[in-house]
Every structure is written in structure tokens, then in C-alpha cells.
LUMBA-158104 format. One record per residue (C-alpha): y, x, z; residue in three letters. Coordinates in pm, 1 decimal. Layout:
((Y; X; Z); ALA)
...
END
This chain:
((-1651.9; 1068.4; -1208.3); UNK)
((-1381.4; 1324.9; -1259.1); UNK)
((-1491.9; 1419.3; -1582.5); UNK)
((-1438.1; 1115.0; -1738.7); UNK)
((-1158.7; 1124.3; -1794.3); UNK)
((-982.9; 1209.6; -2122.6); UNK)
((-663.2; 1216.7; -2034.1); UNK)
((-521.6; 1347.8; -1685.5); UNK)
((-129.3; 1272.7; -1561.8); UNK)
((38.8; 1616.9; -1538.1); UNK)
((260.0; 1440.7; -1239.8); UNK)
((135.0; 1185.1; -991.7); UNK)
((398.3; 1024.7; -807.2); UNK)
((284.2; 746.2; -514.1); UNK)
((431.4; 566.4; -276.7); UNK)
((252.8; 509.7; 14.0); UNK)
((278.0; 196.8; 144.6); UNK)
((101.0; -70.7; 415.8); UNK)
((51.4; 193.8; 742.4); UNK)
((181.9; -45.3; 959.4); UNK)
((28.1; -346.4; 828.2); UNK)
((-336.6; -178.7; 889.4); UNK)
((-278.1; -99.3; 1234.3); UNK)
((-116.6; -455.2; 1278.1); UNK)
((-476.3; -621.7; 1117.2); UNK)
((-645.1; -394.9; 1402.3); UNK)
((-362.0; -482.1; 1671.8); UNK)
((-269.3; -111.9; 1710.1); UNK)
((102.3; 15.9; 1697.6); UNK)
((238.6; 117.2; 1370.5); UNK)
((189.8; 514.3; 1412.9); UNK)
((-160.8; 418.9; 1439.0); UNK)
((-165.1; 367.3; 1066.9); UNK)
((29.2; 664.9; 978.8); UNK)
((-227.8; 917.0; 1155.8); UNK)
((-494.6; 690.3; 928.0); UNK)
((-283.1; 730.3; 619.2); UNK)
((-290.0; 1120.1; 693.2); UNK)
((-644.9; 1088.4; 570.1); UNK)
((-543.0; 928.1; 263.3); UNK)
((-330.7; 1222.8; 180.3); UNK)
((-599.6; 1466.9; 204.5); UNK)
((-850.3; 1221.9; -22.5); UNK)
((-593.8; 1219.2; -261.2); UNK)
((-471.1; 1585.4; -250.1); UNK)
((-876.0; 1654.8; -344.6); UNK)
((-929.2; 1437.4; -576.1); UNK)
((-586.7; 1544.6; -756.5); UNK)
((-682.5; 1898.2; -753.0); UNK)
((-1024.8; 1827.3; -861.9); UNK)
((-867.4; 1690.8; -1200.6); UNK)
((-616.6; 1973.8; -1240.9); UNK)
((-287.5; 1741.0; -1176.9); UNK)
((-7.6; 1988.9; -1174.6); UNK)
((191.9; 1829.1; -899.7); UNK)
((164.3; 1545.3; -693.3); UNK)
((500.9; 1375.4; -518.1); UNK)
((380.4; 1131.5; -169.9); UNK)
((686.7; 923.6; -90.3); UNK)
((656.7; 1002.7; 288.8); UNK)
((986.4; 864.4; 429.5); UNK)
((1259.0; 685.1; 216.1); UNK)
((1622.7; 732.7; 277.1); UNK)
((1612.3; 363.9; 401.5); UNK)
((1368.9; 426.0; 673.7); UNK)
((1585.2; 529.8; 891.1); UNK)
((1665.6; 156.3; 971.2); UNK)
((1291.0; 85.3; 1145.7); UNK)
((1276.9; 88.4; 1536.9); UNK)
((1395.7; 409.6; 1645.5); UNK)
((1037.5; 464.7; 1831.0); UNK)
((859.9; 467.6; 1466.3); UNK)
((1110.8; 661.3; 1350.8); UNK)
((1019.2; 912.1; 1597.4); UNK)
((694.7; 903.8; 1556.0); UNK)
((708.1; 957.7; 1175.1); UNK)
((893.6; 1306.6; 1281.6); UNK)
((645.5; 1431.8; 1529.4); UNK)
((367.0; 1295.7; 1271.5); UNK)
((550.7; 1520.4; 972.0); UNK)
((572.7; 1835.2; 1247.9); UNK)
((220.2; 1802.6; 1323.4); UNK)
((96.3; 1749.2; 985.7); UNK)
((329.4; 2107.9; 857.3); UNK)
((164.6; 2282.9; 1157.2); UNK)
((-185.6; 2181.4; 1136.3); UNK)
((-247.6; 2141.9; 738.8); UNK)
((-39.8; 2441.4; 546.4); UNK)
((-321.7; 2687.4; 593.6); UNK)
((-530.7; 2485.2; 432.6); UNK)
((-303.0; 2385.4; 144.3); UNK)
((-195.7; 2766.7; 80.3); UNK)
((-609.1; 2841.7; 102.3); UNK)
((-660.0; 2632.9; -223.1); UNK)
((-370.4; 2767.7; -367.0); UNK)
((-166.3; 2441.8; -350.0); UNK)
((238.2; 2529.3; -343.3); UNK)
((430.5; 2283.0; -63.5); UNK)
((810.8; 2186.4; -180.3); UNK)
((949.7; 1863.2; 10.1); UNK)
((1261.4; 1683.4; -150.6); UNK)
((1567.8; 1488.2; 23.1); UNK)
((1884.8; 1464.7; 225.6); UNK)
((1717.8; 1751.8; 507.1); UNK)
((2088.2; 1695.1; 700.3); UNK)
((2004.9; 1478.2; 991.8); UNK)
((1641.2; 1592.7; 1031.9); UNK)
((1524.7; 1762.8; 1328.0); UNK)
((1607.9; 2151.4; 1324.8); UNK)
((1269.4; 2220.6; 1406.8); UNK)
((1141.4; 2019.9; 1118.8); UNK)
((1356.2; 2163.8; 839.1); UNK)
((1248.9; 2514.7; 995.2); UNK)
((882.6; 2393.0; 961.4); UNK)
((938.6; 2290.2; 612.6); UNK)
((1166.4; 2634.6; 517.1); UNK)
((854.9; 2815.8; 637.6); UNK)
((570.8; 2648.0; 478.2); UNK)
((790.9; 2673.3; 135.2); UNK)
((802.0; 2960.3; 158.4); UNK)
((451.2; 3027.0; 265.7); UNK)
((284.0; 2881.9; -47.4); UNK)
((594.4; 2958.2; -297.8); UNK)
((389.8; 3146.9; -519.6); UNK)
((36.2; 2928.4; -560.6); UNK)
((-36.8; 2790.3; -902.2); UNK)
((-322.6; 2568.4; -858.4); UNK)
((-131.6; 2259.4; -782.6); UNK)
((246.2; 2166.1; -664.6); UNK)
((230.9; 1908.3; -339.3); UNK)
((577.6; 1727.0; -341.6); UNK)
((673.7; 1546.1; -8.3); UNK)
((977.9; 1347.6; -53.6); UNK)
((1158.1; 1337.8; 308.3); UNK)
((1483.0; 1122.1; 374.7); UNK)
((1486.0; 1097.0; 10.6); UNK)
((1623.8; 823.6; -218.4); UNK)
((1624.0; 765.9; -599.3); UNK)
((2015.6; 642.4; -630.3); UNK)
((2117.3; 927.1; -365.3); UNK)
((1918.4; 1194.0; -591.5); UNK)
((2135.8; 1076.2; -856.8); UNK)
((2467.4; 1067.2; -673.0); UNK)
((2434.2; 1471.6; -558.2); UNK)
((2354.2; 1563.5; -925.8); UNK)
((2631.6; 1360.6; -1049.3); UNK)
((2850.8; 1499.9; -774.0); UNK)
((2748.3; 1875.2; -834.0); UNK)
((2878.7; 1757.9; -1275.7); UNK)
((3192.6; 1660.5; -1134.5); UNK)
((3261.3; 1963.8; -924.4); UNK)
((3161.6; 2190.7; -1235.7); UNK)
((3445.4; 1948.6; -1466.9); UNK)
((3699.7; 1966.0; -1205.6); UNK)
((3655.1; 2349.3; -1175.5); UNK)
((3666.8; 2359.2; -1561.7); UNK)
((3293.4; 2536.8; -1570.9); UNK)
((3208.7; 2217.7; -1830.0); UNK)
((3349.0; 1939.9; -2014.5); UNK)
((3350.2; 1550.5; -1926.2); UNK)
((3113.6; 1524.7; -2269.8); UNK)
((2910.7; 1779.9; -2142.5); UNK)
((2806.0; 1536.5; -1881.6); UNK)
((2465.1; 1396.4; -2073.3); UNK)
((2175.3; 1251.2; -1995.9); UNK)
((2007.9; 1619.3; -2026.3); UNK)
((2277.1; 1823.7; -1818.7); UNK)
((2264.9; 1556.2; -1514.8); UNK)
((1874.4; 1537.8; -1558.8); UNK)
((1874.2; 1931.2; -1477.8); UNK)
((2067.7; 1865.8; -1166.3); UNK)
((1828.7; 1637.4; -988.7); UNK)
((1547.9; 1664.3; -759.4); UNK)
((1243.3; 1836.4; -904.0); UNK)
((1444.0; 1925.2; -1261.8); UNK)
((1164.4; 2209.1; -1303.3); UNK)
((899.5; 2010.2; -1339.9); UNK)
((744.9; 1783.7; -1549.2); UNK)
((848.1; 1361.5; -1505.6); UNK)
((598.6; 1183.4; -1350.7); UNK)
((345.2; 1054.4; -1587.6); UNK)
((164.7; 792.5; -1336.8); UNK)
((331.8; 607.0; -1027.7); UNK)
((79.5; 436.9; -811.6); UNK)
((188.1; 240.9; -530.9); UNK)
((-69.4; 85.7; -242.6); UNK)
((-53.0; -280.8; -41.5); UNK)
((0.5; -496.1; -307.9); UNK)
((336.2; -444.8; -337.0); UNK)
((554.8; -409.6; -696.0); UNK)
((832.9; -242.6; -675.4); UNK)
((923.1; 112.1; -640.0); UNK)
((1193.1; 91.8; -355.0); UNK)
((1463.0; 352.8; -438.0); UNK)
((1174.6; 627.5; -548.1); UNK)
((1269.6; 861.5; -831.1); UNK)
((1444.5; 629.0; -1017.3); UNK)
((1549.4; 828.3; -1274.9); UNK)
((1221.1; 1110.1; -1305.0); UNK)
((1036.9; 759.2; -1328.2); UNK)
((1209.0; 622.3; -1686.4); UNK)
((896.2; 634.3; -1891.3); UNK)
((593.5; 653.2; -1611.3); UNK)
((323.9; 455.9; -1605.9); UNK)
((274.9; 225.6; -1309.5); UNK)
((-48.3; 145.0; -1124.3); UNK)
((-70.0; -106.8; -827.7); UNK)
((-308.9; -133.6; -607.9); UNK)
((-386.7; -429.1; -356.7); UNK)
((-523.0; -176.8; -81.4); UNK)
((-330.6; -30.8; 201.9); UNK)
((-262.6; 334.3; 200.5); UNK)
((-495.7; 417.0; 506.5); UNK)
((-748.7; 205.7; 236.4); UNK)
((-630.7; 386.5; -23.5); UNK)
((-932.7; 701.3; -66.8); UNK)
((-1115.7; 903.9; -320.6); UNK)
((-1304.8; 623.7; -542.0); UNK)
((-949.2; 449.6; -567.7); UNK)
((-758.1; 744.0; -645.5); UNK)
((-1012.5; 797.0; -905.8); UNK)
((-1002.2; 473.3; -1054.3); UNK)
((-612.5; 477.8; -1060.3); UNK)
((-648.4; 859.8; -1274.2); UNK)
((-941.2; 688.0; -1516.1); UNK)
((-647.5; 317.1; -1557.2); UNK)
((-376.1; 564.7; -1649.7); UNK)
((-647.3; 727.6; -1912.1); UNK)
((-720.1; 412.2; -2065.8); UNK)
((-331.3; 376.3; -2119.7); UNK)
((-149.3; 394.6; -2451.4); UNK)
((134.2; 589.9; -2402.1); UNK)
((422.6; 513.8; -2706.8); UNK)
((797.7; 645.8; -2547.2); UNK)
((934.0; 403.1; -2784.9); UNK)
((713.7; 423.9; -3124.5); UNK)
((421.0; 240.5; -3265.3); UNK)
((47.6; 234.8; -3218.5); UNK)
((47.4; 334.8; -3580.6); UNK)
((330.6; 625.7; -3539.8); UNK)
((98.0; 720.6; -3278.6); UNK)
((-190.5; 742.8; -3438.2); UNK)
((-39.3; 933.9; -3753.8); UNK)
((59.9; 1210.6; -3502.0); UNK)
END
């Protein structure tokens, strides 16, 4: 099904959403569905790779997580320690690079070490760039690239109208790589909850009704083949479009 498709996002971006309502429909406690969701991320890591996506960003934990019962929140930690120690092998095997985005400040030391490590580990493969966003929120993203422009003005390395859209784009999460083309979010839901709100100006959005745990190969597939059948303008006509 893979080679269907004419045209193929260069940046998937999804946020992964409804782990706790699947283990509620099965009357299990919330990690249950973020152990099944860990499944999810390997369908979709395949399937991504398979199509030659250069990176793919998972919105793992949000900036405003930090407000769900401190048990989960726990849980979510050990979950990420496990998942660095049991599946970076296997990512640096198929040549995939790990890079993880966010505030890493009040994480667990033995996390961020994890995370240090496994950067480093796969720094140099080229087949595909796996972005975990961790403690990581779209308006904060913005505030510590703004903040880093005003610390260059005020030590008079720039101007104030130097500050542009460009300069403060280059000081933001991820400025090396391409914006996402295609944000996909799971469970129904419609909005994109403080994710990339700036890298996400011009994407293309995709919902899907399924929870994440749901959320496997065919319908990562079908999400790749809705963004082909997408006309893509940034601002000019079908016609413009079609004269390029």
C-alpha cells in the first residue's frame, strides 16, 4: 500500500492521544494504555520508515501533563526509561537518529542521562530522524527563542528589527529541520493542545476517531495516502499551482 502514494510528508508530527481512555473501556489503570500505545509507536515508526519520512515528532508528554495524578505521572517516567533502555538498539540498527525536545529541567537525572546517551548513540544515522517531544510545549518553545533574541539585543549582538519571523524561527525547537508537513492526532479529538504551534503554521491536519493504542499500520497508512490526496497552496491558487 506504501507505494501508492505520490506524495510522502517530509515531517510527520502526531499527537498521541486516548491511552487512558482504552484502558478505562477495558477497566485497567491508565499506564495500561500507555504500555499498549508503545506498540503504536513501533507500527508507526515502520510504516514511516517504509515511506522514507525524514523525521517523525510523537508528542509523548506535554508541558501540561505534569498536572495528572502524580502516580501517572510516574508511571509515564518509568514507561519513557524503559522504552530508552529497551528500544535504542533497535532504532540505531535501522539507522533511525533519536533527538527528544523540551524543558529537560525537572526530569529525572536518570532520564535526561538516558536520553543524552541514546542522542548521542544514533547522532549520526540518516535513514530517518525520531523526534520525542518530552515536557515540551508550543507557547514555551516560543518564549526560550524569544528570550535567547532578547538576550542577543540587550548584549547588542543584533538589532530590535532584526527580530523577524526568520531569526526567531531559527531559535526554536527543531530549527534544522524541515516544518511539519502532516499533523495527525488520534481519539477523536481536534485540537492540537500547545504542540508546535509555531513549526505547525502551514501543516496539514488529519484526525482520526481511533485511540492511539488503536491507532496501527493500516491507519497510519491511510493518514500518509489523505495527506497525498491533499492540495497543498501556502497561500496561492489551484491555478498558480498548476502553472508551477
Amino acid at each position: 500500500m506504501d507505494s501508492m502514494l505520490n506524495v510522502v510528508p517530509r515531517h510527520v508530527a502526531i499527537i498521541m492521544d486516548g491511552n487512558n481512555r482504552w484502558a478505562k473501556k477495558r477497566l485497567l489503570p491508565g499506564v495500561a494504555g500507555h504500555k499498549a500505545g508503545v506498540k503504536s509507536v513501533r507500527a508507526v515508526i515502520e510504516v514511516c520508515a517504509r515511506a522514507k519520512v525524514e523525521v517523525l515528532t510523537l508528542f509523548a508528554f506535554s508541558s501540561e501533563n505534569w498536572k495528572r495524578p502524580a502516580t501517572e505521572v510516574r508511571a509515564l517516567m518509568e514507561l519513557f526509561i524503559s522504552a530508552l533502555q529497551r528500544e535504542v538498539e533497535e532504532l540505531h540498527r535501522h539507522g533511525i537518529r533519536l533527538r527528544v525536545i523540551g524543558d529537560r529541567t525537572p526530569l529525572q537525572p536518570k532520564l535526561v542521562k538516558l536520553i543524552e546517551a541514546a542522542e548521542a548513540y544514533t547522532r549520526d544515522n540518516q535513514e530517518m530522524q525520531l523526534v520525542v517531544a518530552v515536557n515540551y510545549g508550543g507557547q514555551w518553545d516560543i518564549a526560550q527563542a524569544s528570550r535567547m533574541l532578547a538576550e542577543k539585543v540587550a548584549q547588542g549582538h543584533i538589532t530590535p528589527a532584526e527580530v523577524t519571523e526568520q531569526t526567531l524561527a531559527q531559535h526554536l525547537c527543531l530549527s534544522d529541520l524541515p516544518a511539519p508537513d502532516l499533523c495527525i492526532r488520534t481519539s477523536g479529538e481536534q485540537r492540537i493542545s500547545n504542540f508546535m504551534l509555531w513549526q505547525l503554521a502551514y501543516a496539514e491536519f488529519y484526525f482520526s476517531p481511533l485511540l492511539w493504542p488503536d491507532f496501527r499500520e493500516e491507519a497510519m497508512q491511510e493518514a500518509l495516502q489523505a495527506f497525498a490526496r491533499r492540495e497543498r497552496r501556502f497561500g496561492c491558487t489551484s491555478e498558480q499551482l498548476k502553472e508551477q
